[in-house]
C-alpha positions as CSV (number, residue, x, y, z in Angstrom):
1,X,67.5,95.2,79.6
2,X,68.3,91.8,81.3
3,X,71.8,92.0,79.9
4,X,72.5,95.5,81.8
5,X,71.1,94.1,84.9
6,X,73.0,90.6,84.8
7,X,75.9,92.3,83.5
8,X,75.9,94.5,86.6
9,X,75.4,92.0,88.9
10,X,77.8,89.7,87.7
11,X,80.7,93.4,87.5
12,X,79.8,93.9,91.5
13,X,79.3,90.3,92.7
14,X,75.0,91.2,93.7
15,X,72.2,89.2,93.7
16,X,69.8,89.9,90.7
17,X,66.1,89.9,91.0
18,X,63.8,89.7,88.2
19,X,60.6,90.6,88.7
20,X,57.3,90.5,86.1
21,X,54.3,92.9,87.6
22,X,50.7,92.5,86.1
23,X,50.5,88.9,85.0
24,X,47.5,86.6,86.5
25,X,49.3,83.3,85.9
26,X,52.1,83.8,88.5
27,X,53.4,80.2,88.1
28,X,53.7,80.5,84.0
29,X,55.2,84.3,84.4
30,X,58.3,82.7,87.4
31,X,58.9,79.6,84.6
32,X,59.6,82.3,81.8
33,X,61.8,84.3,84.0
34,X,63.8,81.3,84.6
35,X,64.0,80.4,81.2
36,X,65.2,83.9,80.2
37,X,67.7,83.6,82.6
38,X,69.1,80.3,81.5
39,X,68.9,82.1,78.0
40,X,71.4,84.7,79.3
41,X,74.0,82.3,81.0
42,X,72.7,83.7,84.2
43,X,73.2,81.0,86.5
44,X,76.6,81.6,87.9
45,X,74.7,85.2,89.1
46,X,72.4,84.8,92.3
47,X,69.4,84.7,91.0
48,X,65.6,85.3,92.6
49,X,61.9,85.5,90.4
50,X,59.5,87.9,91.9
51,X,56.0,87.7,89.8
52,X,52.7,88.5,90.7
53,X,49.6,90.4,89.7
54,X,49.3,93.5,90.8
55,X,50.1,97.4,90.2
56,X,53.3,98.9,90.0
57,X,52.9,100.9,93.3
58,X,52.1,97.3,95.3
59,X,55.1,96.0,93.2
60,X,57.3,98.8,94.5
61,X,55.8,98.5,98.1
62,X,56.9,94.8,98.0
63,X,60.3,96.1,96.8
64,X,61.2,97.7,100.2
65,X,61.4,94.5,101.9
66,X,64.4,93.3,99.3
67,X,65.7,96.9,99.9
68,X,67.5,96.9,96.8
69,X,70.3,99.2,95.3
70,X,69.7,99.5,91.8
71,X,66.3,99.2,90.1
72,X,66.9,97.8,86.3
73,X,64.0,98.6,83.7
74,X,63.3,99.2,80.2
75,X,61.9,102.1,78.4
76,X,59.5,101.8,74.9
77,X,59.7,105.8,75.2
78,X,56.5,106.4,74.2
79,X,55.4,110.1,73.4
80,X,51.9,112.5,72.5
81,X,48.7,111.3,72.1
82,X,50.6,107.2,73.1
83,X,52.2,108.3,76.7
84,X,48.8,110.2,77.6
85,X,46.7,107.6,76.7
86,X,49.4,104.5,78.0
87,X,51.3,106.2,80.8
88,X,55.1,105.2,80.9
89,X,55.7,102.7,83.7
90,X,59.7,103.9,83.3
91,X,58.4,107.5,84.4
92,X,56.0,106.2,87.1
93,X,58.7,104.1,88.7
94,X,61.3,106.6,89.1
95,X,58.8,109.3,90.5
96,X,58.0,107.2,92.7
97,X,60.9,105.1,94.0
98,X,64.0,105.9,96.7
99,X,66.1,103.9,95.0
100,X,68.5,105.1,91.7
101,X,66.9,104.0,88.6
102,X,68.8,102.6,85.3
103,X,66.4,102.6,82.5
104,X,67.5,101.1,79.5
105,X,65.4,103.4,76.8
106,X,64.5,102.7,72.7
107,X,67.9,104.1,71.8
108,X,70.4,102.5,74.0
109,X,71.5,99.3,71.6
110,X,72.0,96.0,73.8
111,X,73.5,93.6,70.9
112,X,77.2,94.8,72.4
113,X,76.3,94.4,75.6
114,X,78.1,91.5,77.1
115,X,78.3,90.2,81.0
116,X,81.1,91.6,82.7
117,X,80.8,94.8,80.9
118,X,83.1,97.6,81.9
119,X,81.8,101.2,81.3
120,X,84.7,103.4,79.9
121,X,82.7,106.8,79.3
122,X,80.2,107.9,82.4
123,X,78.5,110.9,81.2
124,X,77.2,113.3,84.4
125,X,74.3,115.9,83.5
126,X,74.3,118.5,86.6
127,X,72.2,121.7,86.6
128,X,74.2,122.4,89.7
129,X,71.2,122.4,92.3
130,X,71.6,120.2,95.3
131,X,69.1,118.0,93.4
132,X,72.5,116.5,91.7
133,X,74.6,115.8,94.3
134,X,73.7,112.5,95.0
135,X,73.8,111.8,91.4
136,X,77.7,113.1,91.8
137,X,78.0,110.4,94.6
138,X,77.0,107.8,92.0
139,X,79.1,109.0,88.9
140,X,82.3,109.5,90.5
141,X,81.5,106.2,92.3
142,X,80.9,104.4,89.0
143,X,83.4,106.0,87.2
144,X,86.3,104.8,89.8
145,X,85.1,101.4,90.1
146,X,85.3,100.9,86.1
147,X,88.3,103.1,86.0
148,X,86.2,105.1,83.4
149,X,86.6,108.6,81.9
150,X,83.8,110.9,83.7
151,X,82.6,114.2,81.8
152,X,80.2,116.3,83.6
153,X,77.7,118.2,81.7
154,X,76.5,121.7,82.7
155,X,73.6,123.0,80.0
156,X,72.7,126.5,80.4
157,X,68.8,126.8,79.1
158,X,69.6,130.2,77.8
159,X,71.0,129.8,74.5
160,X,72.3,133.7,74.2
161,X,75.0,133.5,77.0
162,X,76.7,131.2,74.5
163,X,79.8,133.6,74.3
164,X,83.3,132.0,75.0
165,X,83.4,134.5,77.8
166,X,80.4,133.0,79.0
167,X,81.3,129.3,78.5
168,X,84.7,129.7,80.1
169,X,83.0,131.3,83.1
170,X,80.2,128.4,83.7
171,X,83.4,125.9,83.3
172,X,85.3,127.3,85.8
173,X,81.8,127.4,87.8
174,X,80.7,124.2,87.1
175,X,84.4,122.8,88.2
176,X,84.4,124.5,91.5
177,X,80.8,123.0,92.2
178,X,82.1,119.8,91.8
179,X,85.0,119.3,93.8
180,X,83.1,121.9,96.7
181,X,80.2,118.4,96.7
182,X,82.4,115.4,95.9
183,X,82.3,113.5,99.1
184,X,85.4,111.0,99.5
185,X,85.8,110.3,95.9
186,X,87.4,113.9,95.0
187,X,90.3,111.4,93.1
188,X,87.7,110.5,90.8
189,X,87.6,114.2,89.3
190,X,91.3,114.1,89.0
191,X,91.0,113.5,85.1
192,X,87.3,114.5,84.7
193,X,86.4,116.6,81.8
194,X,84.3,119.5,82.5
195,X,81.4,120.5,79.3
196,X,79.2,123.3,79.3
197,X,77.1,123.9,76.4
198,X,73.9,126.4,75.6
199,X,70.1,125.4,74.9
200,X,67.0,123.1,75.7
201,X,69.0,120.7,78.6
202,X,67.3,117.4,77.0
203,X,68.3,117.9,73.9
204,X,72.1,119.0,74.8
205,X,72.2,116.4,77.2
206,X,71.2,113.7,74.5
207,X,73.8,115.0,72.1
208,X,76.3,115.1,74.5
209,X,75.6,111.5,75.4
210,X,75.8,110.4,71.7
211,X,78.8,112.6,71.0
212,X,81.0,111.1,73.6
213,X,80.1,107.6,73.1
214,X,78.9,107.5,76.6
215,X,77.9,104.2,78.6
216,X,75.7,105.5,80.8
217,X,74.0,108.8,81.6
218,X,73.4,110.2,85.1
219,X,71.0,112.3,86.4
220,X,69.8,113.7,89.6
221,X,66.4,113.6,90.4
222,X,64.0,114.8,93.2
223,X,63.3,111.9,95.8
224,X,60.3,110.2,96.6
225,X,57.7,112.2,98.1
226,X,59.1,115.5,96.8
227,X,56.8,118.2,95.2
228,X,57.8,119.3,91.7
229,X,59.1,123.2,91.1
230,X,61.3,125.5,89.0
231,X,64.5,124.6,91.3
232,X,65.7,122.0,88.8
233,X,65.5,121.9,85.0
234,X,66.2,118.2,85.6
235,X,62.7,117.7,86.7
236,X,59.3,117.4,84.7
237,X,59.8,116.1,81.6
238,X,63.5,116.3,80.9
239,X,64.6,113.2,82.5
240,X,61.4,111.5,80.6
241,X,62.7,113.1,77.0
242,X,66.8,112.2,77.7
243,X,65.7,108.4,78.5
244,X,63.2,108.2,75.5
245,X,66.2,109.5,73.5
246,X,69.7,108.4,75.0
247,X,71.5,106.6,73.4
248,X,73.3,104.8,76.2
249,X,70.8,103.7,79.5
250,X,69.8,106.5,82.2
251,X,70.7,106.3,85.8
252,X,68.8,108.4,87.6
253,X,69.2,108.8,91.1
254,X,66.9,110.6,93.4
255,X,67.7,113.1,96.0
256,X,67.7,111.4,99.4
257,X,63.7,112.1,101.4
């Protein structure tokens, strides 16, 4: 997870902070952070330690004075009886948090990952709801900076409209939605490949991601504040279930409060 973050910091020239929530001894917690970042050949990145003892809603409270662009965090993608009894601090943090969210799940393998990476496949989930136009923002954004192919997704939840009537249709739909919400990056979809595919969204998504050989997955989510509802299938548990499974990390960026 320190890899992604250093490896992003390092790609856009940004400071890094890493910062440990919940331990008591706030002087031994800052001396392992620094160690893990001399570990990492982090110390040509601008570099800050943030520890302290408290919960992760104080943590993110403390956050907003650091105003920060990108929050970097790892995922044990718990599930059943373990996440009910446990919680997921991924899933807290980016239900509650303004800022876009890259969370590096159980799948997403980090012995590749090098500083300086350069993402080559951005994968974009939409369900077409204004929910994922910021998300858009952020894909085509990524995906011009690392000169990267960018596929956007479209998953229909009804798997009987699967016809290749259908599917040609929802492509030429999900096209037009695109480049009708692309704000100032519309070169960016100049070589983007368009999917749409039929079925449970987390699942398809998930495939999609391994199938492609994608770098990162991005999703739009509702912002902070928001009350859930059936406008998104993006919502509930969907994100939750594509990060426990992904096999690449999960932006997900929520919609502007």
């Amino acid at each position: 997870m320190v890899r992604y973050a250093g490896s992003l910091a390092r790609w856009y020239g940004s400071e890094l902070l890493l910062v440990h929530a919940g331990s008591p001894q706030k002087k031994e917690t800052e001396d392992k952070l620094k160690s893990m970042s001399s570990r990492l050949d982090l110390q040509s990145i601008p570099c800050k330690t943030i520890a302290c003892a408290t919960t992760i809603g104080s943590l993110l409270k403390e956050l907003e004075d650091y105003r920060p662009e990108l929050l970097v965090l790892a995922c044990h993608g718990r599930e059943g009886i373990q996440k009910w009894l446990r919680g997921s601090v991924a899933e807290e943090v980016f239900r509650q948090v303004e800022w876009p969210v890259l969370v590096v799940g159980p799948g997403s393998s980090q012995a590749e990952t090098v500083l300086q990476k350069q993402f080559e496949r951005v994968l974009y989930a939409t369900d077409l709801s204004h929910i994922s136009v910021t998300a858009l923002q952020y894909a085509a954004g990524i995906a011009h900076d690392h000169e990267a192919q960018l596929t956007a997704l479209y998953v229909e939840p009804d798997p009987g409209q699967g016809y290749s009537f259908d599917r040609t249709m929802a492509e030429v739909r999900l096209r037009d939605w695109l480049h009708e919400r692309i704000v100032g990056l519309s070169a960016a979809l100049v070589g983007a490949h368009c999917v749409v595919d039929f079925g449970k969204p987390e699942i398809k998504v998930v495939e999609a991601a391994a199938q492609l050989h994608s770098d990162v997955l991005i999703i739009g989510a509702r912002g902070l504040g928001a009350v859930s509802g059936p406008a998104s299938h993006f919502l509930g548990g969907t994100a939750y279930a594509a990060v426990c499974s992904s096999p690449c990390p999960v932006l997900i960026v929520p919609q502007p409060h």
